[in-house]
C-alpha positions as CSV (number, residue, x, y, z in Angstrom):
1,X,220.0,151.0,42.4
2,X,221.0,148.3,44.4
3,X,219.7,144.9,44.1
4,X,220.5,141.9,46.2
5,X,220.1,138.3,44.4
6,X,219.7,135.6,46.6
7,X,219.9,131.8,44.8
8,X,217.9,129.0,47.2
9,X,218.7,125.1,47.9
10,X,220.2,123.0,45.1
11,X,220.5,125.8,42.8
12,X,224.6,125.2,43.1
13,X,224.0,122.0,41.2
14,X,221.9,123.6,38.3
15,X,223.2,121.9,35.0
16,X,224.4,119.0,36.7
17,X,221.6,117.2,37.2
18,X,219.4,114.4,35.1
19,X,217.8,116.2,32.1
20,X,219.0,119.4,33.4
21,X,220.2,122.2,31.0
22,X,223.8,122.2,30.3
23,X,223.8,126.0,29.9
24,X,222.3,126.7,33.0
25,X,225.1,126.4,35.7
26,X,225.4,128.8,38.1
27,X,228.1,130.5,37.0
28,X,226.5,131.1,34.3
29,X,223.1,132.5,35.4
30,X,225.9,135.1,38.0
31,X,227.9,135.7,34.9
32,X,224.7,136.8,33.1
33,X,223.0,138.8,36.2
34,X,226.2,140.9,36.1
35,X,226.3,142.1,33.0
36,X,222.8,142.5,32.7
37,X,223.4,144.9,35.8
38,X,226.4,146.2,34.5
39,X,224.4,147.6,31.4
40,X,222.0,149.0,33.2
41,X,223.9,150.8,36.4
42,X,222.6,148.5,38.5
43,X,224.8,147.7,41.8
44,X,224.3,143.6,42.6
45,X,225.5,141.4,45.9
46,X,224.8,137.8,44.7
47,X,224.8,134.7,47.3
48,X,223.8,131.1,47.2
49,X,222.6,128.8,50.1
50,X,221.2,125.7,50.6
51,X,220.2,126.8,54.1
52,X,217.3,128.9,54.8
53,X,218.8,130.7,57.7
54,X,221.5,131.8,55.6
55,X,219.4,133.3,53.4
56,X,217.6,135.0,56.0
57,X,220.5,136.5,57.5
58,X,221.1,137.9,54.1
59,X,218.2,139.6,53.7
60,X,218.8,141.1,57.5
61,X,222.3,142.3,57.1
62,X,221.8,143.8,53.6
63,X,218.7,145.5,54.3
64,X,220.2,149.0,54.5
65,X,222.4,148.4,51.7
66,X,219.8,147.0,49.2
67,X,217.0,149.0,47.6
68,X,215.3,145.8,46.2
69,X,215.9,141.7,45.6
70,X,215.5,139.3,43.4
71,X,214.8,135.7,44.4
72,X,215.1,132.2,43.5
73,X,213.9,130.5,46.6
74,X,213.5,127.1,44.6
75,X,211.8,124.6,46.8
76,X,212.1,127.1,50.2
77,X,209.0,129.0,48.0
78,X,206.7,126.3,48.9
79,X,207.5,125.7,52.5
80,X,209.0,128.5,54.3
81,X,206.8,130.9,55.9
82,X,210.1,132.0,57.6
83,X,211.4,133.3,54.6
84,X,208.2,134.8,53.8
85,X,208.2,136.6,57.2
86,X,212.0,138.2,56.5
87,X,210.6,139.7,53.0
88,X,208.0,141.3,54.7
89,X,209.9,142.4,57.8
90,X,212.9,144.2,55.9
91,X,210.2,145.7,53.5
92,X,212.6,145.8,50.2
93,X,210.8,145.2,46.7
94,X,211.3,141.6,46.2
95,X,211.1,139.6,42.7
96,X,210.3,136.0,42.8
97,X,211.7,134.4,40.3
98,X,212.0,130.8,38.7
99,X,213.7,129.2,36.1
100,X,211.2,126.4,35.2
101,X,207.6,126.7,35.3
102,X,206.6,125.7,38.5
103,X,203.1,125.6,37.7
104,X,203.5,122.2,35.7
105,X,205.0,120.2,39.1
106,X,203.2,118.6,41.1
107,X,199.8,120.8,42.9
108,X,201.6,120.8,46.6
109,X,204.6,122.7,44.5
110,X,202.5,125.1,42.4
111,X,202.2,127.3,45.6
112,X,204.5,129.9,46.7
113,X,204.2,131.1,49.9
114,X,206.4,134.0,49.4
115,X,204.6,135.2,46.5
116,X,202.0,137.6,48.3
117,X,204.9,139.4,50.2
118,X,206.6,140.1,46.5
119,X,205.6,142.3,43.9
120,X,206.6,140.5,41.2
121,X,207.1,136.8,40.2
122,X,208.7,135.7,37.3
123,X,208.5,132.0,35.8
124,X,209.7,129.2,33.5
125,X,211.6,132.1,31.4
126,X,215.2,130.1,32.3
127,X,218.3,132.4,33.1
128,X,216.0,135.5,31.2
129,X,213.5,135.1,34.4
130,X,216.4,136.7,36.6
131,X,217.2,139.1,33.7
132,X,213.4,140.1,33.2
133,X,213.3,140.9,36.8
134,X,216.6,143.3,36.7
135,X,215.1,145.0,33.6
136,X,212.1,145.6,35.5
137,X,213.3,147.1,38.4
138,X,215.8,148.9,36.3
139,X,213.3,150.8,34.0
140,X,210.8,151.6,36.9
141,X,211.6,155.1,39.0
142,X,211.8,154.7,42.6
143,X,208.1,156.1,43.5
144,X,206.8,153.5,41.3
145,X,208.0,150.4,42.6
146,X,205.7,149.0,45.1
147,X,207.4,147.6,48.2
148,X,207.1,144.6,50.1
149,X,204.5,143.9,52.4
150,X,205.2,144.8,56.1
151,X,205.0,142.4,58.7
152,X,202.1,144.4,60.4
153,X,200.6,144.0,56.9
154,X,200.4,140.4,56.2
155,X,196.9,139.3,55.8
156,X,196.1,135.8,57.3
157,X,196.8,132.6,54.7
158,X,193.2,132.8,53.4
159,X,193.4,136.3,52.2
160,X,195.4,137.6,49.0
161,X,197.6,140.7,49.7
162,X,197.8,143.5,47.5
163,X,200.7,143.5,46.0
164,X,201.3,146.5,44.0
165,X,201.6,147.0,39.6
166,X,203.5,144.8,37.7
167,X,207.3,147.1,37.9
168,X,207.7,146.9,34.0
169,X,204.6,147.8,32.6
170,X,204.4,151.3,35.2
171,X,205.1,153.2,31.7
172,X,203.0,151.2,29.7
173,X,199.8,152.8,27.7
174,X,196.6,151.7,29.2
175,X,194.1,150.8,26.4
176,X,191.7,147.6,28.1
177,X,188.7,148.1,28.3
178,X,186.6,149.2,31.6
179,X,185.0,146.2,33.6
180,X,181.5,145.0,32.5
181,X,179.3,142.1,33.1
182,X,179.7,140.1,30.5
183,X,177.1,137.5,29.1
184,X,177.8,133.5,30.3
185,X,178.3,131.2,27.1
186,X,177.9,127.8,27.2
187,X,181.3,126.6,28.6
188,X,181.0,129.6,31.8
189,X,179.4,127.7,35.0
190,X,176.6,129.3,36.8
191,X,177.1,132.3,38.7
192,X,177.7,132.0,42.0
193,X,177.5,134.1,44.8
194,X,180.9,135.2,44.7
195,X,179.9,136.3,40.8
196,X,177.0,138.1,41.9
197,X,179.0,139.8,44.7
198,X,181.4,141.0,42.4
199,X,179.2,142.6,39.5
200,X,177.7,144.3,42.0
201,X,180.9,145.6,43.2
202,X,181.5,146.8,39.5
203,X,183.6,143.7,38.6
204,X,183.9,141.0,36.7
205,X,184.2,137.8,38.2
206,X,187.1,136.1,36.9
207,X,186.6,132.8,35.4
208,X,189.0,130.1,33.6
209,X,186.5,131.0,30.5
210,X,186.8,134.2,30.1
211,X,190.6,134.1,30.3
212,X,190.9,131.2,27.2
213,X,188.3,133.8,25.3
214,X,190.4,136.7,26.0
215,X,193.5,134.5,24.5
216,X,191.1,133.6,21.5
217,X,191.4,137.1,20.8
218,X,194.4,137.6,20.7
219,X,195.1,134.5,18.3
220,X,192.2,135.5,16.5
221,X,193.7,138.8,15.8
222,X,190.5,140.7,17.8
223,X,193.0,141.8,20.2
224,X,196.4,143.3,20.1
225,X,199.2,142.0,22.2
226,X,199.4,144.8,24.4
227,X,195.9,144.8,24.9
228,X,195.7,141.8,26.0
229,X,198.5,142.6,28.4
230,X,196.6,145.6,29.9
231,X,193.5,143.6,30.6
232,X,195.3,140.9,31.9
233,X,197.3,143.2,34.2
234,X,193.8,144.6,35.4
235,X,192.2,141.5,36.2
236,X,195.7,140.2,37.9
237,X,195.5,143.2,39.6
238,X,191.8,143.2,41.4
239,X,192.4,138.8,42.0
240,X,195.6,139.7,44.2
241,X,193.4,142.3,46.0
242,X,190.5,139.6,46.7
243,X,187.9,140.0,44.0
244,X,185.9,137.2,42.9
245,X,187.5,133.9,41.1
246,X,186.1,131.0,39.7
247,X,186.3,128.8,42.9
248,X,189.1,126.4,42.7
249,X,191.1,127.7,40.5
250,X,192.1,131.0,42.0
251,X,195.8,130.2,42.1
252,X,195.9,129.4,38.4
253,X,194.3,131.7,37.6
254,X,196.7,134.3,38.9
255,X,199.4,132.6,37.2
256,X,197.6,132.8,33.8
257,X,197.0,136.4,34.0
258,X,200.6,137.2,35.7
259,X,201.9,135.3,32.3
260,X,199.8,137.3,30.3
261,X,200.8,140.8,32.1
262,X,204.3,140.5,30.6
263,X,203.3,138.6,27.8
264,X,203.7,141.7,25.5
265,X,207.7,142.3,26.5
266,X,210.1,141.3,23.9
267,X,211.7,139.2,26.5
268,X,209.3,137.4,27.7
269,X,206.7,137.5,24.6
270,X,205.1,134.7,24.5
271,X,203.9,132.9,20.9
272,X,201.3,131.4,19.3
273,X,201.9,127.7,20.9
274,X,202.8,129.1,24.5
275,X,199.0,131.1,24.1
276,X,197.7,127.9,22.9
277,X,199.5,125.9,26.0
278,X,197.9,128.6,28.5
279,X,194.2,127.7,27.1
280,X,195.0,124.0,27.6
281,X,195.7,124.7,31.4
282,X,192.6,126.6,32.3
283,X,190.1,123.6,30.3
């Protein structure tokens, strides 16, 4: 397989700056990206650019040569609905990835525009995120990884796309449970009629509530680690495709459960106070 790895604006300067990590130079993150893909067979083209054309251009002229990417589009995933058009045009299986968590900046910079027109997105896991993302396209077979969105395809800004499984957990064991209508508890709100829409669709509406419960769970030792992956892959699954959310907080909400969906990988495995830190965002 082929992968292209595209770094965005600033990420030249990564280690350099105030309170950056020292062990996160660019160098360093290439260095580790090659022989991640060297131990896996993987083929990589690796650029840099602080210029959004460039970047674009790279996507253009590698198109036939790459069977997938993996992105860092660092600020460009916020702004550039440019970018997000070349994804979809050249149709390659793109991972976005980030070495912080983005979701702790400020709210305008918690959304990626780029993220519906990817099939992946990988976050705050530092040099591991691009690493994570090789790994998954790696141990996926080529009918199994969901490709990009095509232009024709892209659904207008208000509308989620559907953008395919999560590429490492393809072999994974299903064992959640089927969808049900569960009882509200005191801390659920009312239902609205987005709720009622959706258990009469046969699915649950997906609330901030029932995700710290199903976390409760698992802390609680009610729920194993890869169960709790499979339901939150589920769930991730049906919000991308448009079911139901607790209004408000659909964006997080995907970004919990996305977390959660890999949560049972040893490399990106999350512990006890990063479960605990989750359930503090979605108060």
């Amino acid at each position: 397989m082929k992968i292209l790895v595209l770094h965005g604006p600033n990420l030249n300067l990564l280690g350099h700056g105030a309170g950056d990590n020292p062990n996160w130079s660019l160098e360093a993150v290439n260095h580790a990206i090659e022989e991640q893909a060297a131990s896996l067979g993987l083929q990589v083209k690796i650029l840099q650019s602080n210029h959004e054309g460039v970047l674009i251009d790279a996507l253009h002229a590698e198109r036939l040569w790459a069977d997938a990417v993996v992105m860092n589009p660092a600020a460009l995933a916020h702004t550039s609905y440019a970018l997000r058009d070349a994804i979809a045009a050249v149709a390659k299986p793109t991972i976005e990835v980030h070495m912080v968590d983005v979701r702790r900046r400020e709210p305008w910079r918690r959304r990626s525009v780029i993220k519906d027109v990817c099939v992946a997105r990988v976050i705050g896991k530092g040099i591991d995120s691009y690493l994570i993302a090789l790994r998954s396209l790696a141990g996926a077979k080529p009918a199994q990884i969901p490709r990009a969105a095509s232009r024709s395809a892209v659904a207008p800004r208000h509308r989620k796309l559907r953008t395919g499984d999560t590429l490492a957990s393809s072999a994974r064991k299903t064992i959640g449970r089927r969808a049900g209508s569960p009882s509200p508890n005191a801390s659920s709100p009312p239902l609205s009629r987005s709720a009622v829409t959706a258990k009469s669709a046969g699915l649950e509406f997906v609330s901030r509530a029932m995700v710290r419960q199903k976390i409760a769970d698992r802390l609680g030792g009610k729920l194993t680690a890869s169960g709790l992956a499979t339901w939150a892959r589920r769930h991730w699954l049906e919000v991308q495709r448009g079911a139901p959310a607790e209004s408000g907080y659909r964006e997080l909400l995907e970004d919990c459960l996305q977390s959660l969906v890999v949560s049972a990988m040893p490399p990106s495995q999350l512990s006890e106070d990063q479960l605990l830190d989750l359930m503090t965002q979605l108060e």
